[in-house]
N, CA, C and O of each residue as an XYZ file, in Angstrom:
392
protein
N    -132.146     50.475     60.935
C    -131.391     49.648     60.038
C    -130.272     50.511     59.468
O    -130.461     51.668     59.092
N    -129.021     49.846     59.420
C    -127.970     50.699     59.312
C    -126.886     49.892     57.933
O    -126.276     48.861     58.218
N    -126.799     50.346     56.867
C    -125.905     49.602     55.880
C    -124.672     50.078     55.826
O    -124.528     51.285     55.629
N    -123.267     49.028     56.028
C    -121.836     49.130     55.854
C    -121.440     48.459     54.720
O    -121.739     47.293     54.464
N    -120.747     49.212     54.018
C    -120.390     49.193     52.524
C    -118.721     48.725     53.058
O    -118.203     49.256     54.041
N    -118.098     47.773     52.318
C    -116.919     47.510     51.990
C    -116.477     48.642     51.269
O    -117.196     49.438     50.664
N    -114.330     48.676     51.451
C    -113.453     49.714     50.059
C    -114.140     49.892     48.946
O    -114.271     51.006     48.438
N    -114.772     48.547     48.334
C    -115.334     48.856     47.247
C    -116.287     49.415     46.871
O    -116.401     49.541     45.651
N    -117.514     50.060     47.898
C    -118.347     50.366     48.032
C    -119.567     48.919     47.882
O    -120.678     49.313     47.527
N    -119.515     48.094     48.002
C    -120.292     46.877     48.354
C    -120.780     46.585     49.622
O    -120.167     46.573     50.689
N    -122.189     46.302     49.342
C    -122.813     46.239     50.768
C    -122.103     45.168     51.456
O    -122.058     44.094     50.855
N    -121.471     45.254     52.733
C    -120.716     44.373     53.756
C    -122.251     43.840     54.555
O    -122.752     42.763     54.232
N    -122.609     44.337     55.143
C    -123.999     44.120     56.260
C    -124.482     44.981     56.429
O    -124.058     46.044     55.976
N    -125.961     44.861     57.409
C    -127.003     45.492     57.685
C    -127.120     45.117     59.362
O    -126.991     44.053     59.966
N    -127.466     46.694     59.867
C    -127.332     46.174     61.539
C    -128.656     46.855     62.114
O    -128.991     48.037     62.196
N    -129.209     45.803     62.437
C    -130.315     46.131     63.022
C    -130.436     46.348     64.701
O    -130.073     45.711     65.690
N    -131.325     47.915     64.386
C    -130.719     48.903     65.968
C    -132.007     49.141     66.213
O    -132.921     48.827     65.450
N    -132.194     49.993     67.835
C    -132.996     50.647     68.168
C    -133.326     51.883     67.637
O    -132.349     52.590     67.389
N    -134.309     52.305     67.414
C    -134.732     53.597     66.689
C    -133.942     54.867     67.164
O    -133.772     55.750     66.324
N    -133.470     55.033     68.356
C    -133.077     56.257     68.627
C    -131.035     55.914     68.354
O    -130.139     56.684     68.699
N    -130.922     54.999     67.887
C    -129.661     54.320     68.266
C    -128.749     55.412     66.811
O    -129.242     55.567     65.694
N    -127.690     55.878     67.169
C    -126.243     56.274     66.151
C    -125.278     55.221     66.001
O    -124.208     55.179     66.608
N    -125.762     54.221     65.025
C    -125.218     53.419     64.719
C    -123.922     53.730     63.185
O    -124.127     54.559     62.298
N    -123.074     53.108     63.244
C    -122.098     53.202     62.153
C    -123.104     52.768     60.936
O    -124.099     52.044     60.937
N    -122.380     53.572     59.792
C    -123.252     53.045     58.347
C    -124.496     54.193     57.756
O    -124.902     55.189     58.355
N    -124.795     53.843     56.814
C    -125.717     54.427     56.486
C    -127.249     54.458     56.558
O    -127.873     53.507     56.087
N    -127.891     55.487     57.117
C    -129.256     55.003     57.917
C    -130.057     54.374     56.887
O    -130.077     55.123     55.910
N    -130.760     53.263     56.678
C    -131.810     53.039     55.700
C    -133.143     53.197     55.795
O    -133.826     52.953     54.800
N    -133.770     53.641     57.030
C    -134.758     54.178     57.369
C    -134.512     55.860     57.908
O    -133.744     56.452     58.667
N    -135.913     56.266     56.817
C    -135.264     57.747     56.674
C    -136.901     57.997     57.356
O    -137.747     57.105     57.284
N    -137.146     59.184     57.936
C    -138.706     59.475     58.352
C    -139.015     60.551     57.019
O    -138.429     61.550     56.604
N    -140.655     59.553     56.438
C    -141.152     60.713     55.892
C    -142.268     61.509     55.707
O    -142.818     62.233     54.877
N    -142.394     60.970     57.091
C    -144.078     61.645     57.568
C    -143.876     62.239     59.508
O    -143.817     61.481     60.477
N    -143.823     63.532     59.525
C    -144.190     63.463     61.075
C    -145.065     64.073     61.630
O    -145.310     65.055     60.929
N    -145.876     64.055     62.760
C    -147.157     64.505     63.227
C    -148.256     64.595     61.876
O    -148.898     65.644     61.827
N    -148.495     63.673     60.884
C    -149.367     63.193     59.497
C    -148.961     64.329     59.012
O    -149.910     65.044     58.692
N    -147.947     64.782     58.830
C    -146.805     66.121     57.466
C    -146.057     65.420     57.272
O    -145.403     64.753     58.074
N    -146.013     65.452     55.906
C    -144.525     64.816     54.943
C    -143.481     65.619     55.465
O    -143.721     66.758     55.865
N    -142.305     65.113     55.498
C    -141.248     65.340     56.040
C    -140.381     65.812     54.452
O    -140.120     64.807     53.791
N    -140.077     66.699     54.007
C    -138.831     67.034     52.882
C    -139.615     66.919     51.867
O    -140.665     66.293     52.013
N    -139.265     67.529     50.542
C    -139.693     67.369     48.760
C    -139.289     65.337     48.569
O    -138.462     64.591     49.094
N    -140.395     65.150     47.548
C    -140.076     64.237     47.017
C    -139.389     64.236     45.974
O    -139.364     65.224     45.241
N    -138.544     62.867     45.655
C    -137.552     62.812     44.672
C    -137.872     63.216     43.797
O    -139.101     63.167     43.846
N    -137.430     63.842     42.482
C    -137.941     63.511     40.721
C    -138.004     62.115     40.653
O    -137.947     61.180     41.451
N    -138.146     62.277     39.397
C    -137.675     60.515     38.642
C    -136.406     60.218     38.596
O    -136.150     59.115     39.079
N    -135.416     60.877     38.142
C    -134.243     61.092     37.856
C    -133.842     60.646     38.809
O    -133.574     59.444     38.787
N    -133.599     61.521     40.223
C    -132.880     60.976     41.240
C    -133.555     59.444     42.156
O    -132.833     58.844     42.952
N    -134.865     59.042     41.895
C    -135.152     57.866     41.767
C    -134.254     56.723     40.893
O    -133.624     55.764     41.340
N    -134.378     57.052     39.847
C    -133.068     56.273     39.057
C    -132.050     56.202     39.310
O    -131.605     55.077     39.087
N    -131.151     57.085     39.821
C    -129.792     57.381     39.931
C    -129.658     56.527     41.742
O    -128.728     55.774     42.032
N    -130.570     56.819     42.516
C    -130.499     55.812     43.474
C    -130.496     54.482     43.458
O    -129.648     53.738     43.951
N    -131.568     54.171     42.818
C    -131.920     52.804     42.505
C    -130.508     52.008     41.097
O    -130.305     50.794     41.094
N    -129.993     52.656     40.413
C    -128.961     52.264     39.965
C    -127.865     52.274     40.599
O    -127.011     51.698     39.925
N    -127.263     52.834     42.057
C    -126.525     53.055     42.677
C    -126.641     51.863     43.831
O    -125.604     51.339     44.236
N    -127.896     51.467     44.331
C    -128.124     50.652     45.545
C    -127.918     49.281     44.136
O    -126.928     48.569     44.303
N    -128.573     49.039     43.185
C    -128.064     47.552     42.745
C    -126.456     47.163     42.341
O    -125.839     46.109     42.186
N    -126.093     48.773     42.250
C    -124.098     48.143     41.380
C    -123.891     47.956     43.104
O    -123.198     46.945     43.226
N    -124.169     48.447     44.308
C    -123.767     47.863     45.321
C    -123.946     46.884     46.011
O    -123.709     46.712     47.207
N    -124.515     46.003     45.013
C    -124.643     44.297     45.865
C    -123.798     43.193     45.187
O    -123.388     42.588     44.197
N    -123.866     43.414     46.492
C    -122.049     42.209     46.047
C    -122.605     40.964     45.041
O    -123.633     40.287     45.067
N    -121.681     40.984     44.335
C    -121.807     39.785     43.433
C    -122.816     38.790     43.179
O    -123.638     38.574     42.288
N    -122.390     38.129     44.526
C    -123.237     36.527     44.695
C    -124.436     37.205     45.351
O    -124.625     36.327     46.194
N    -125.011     37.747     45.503
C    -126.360     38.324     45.480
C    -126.803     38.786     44.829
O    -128.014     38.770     45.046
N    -126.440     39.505     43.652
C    -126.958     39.756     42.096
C    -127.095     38.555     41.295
O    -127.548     38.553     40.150
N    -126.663     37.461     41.971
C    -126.497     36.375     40.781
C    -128.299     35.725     41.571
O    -128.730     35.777     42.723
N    -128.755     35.305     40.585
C    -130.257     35.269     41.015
C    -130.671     33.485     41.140
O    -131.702     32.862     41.390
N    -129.102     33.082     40.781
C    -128.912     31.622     40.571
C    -128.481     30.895     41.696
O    -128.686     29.728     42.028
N    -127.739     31.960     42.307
C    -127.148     31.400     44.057
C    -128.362     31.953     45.126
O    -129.284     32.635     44.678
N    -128.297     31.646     46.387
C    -129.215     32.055     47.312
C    -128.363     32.616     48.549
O    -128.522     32.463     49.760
N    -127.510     33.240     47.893
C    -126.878     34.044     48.836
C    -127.313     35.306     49.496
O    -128.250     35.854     48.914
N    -126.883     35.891     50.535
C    -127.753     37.051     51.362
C    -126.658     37.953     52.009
O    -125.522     37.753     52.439
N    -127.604     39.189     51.878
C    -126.280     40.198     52.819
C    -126.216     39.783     54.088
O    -127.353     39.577     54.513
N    -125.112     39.502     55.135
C    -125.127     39.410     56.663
C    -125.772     40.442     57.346
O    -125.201     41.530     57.428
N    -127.035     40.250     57.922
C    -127.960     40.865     59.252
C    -127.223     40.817     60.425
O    -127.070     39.688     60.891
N    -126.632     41.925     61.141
C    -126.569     41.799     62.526
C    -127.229     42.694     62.935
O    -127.520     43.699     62.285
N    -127.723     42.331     64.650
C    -128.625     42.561     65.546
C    -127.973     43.262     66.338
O    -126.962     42.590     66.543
N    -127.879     44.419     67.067
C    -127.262     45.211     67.759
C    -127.813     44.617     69.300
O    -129.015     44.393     69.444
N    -126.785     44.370     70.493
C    -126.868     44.283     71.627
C    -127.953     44.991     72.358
O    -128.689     44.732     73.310
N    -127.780     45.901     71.615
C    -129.601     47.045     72.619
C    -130.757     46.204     71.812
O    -131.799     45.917     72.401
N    -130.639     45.990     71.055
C    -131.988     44.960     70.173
C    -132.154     43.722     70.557
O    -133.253     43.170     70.608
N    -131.213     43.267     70.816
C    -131.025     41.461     71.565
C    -131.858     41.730     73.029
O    -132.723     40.987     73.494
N    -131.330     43.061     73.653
C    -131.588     42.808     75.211
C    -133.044     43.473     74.821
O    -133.780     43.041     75.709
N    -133.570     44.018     74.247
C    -134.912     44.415     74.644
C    -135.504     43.493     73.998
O    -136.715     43.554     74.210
N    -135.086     42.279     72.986
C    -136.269     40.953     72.680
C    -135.771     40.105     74.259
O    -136.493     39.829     75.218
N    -134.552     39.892     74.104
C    -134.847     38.931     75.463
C    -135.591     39.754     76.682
O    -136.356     39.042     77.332
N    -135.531     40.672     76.966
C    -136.930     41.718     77.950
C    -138.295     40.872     77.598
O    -138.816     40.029     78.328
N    -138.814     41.363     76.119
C    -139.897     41.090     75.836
C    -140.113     39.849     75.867
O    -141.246     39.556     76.250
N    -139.533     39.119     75.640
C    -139.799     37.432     75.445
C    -139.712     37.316     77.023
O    -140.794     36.764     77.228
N    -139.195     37.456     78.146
C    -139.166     37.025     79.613
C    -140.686     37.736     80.171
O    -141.188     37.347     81.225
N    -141.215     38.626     79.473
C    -141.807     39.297     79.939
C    -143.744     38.732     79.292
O    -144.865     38.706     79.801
N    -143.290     38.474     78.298
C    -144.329     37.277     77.945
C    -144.447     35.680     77.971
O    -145.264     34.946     77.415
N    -143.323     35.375     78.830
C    -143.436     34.082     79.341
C    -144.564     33.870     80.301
O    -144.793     34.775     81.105
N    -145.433     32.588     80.320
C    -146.133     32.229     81.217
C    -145.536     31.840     82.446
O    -144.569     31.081     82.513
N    -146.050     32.305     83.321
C    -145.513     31.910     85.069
C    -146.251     30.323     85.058
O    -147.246     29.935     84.445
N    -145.596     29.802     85.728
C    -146.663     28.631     86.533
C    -147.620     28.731     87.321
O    -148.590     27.988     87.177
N    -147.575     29.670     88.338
C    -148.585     30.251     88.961
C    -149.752     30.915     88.587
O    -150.795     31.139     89.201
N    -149.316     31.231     87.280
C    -150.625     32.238     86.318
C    -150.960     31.211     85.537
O    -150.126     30.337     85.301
N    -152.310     31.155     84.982
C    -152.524     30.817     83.454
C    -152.408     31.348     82.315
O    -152.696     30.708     81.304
């Protein structure tokens, strides 16, 4: 999952990729466990806050408003489309099979 921020720094969209994929944007899945070892120090509190106040001034407007049902735009990256349509052809029933 990859987030693109508008000039203003406002979330524009979210593009959903393959795991190994270098997609534009900022990664939102970070690893923090590998072979069962934590991966890096955990945050303080502080920089918990300072994130979490930073990711809400970046949602655009009409998605802070809790009155509209507006949503950030999801796109699906072409390598993600072709490996569901894979999987979905690939769990289709044949006629010949049950």
């Amino acid at each position: 999952m990859f987030r693109s921020y508008d000039a203003g720094g406002r979330i524009r969209t979210d593009l959903l990729s393959v795991a190994e994929a270098q997609e534009p944007g900022r990664p939102l899945l970070i690893p923090v466990m590998r072979n069962g070892r934590r991966v890096g120090t955990l945050p303080d509190l502080t920089a918990i806050r300072s994130r979490t106040a930073a990711e809400l001034a970046s949602l655009p407007e009409p998605v802070r408003d809790l009155t509209h049902h507006a949503t950030i735009e999801t796109v699906i990256s072409p390598e993600l489309e072709a490996l569901a349509e894979q999987a979905d052809s690939i769990g289709q029933v044949r006629p010949d099979h049950p």
